[in-house]
C-alpha positions as CSV (number, residue, x, y, z in Angstrom):
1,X,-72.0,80.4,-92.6
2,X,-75.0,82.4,-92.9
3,X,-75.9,80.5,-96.2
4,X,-75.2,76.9,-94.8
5,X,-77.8,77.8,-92.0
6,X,-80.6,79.1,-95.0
7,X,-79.6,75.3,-96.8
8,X,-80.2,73.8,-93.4
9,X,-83.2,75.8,-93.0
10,X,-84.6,74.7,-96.4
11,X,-83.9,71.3,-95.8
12,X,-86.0,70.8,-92.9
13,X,-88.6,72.8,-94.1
14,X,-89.2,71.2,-97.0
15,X,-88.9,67.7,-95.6
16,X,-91.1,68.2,-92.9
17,X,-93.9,66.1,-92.5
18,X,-96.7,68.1,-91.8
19,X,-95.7,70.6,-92.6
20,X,-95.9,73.8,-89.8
21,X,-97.9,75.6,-91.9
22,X,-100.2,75.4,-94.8
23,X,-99.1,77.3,-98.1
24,X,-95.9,78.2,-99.1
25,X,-95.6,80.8,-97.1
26,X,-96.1,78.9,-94.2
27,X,-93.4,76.1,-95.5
28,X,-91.0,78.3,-96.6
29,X,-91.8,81.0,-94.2
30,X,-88.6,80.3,-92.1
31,X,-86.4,80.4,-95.3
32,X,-87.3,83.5,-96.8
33,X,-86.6,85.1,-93.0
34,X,-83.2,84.0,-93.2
35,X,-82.3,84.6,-96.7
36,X,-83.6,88.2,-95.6
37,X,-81.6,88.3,-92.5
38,X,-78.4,87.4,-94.4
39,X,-79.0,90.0,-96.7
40,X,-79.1,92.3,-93.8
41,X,-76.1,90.9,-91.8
42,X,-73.7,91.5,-95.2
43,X,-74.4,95.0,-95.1
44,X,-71.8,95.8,-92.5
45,X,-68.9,93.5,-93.6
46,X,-69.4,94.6,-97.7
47,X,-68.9,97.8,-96.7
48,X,-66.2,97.4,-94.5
49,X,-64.3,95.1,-97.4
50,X,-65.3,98.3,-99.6
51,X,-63.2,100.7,-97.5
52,X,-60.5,98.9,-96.8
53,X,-60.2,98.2,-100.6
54,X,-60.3,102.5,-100.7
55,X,-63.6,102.0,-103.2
56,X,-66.1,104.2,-100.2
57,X,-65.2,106.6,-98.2
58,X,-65.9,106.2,-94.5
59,X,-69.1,106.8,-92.5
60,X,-69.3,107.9,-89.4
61,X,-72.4,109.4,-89.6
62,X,-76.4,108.7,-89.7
63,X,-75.7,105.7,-92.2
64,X,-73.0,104.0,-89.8
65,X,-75.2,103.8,-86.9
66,X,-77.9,102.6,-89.9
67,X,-75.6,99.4,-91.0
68,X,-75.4,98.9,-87.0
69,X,-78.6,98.5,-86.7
70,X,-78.9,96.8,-89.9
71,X,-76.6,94.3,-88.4
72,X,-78.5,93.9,-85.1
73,X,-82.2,93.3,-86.8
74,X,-80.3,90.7,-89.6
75,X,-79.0,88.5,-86.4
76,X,-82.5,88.7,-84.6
77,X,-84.2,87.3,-87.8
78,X,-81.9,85.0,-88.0
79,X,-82.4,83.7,-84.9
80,X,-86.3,84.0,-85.3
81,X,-85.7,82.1,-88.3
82,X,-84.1,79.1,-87.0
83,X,-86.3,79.0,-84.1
84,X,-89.5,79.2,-86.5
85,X,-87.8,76.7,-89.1
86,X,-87.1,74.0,-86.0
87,X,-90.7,74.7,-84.9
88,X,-89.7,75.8,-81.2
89,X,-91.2,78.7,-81.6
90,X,-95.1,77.1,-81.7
91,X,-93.3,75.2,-78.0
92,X,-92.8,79.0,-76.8
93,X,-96.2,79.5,-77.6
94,X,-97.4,76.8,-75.9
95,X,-98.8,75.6,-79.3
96,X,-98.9,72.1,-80.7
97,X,-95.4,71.3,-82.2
98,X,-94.0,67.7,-83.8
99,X,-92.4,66.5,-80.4
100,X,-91.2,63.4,-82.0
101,X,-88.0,64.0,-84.1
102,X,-88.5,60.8,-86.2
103,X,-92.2,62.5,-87.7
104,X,-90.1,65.6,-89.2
105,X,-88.6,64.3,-91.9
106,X,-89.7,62.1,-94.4
């Protein structure tokens, strides 16, 4: 699922017209968040495919509560992600954002 939303992503980045942001970074910006954030997210289930599979032993230690958190911070920029890539996040602001849906793509 997690890739299907960074192809989405990508999509309307790249097809929106302007673009939110100058640069690459600024076009892109939203993709390299999610890719990022799914990285993070497959921590927790990897490992957990890992131990059940009997290839790790189990943590219940400092590095447990670490892919937790890992977890937690992955769904957050994912959601930031989104958010940015859809360009509600200049509407949070209060900033100027494309408020007709026909001008974002091309």
């Amino acid at each position: 699922m997690c890739t299907n939303l960074t192809q989405h992503a990508a999509y309307v980045c790249l097809r929106r017209v302007p673009p939110l942001q100058n640069g690459q970074l600024g076009r892109l910006g939203p993709v390299y968040v999610i890719i990022l954030a799914t990285a993070l997210i497959m921590v927790q289930p990897t490992y957990l495919v890992l131990r059940v599979s009997k290839q790790v032993q189990s943590m219940h230690t400092f590095w447990g509560s670490v892919m937790h958190v890992f977890s937690g911070f992955g769904f957050a920029l994912l959601l930031g992600g989104m958010l940015w890539a859809n360009g509600a996040l200049a509407k949070l602001q209060g900033g100027k954002a494309n408020s007709d849906d026909d001008k974002h793509y091309a």
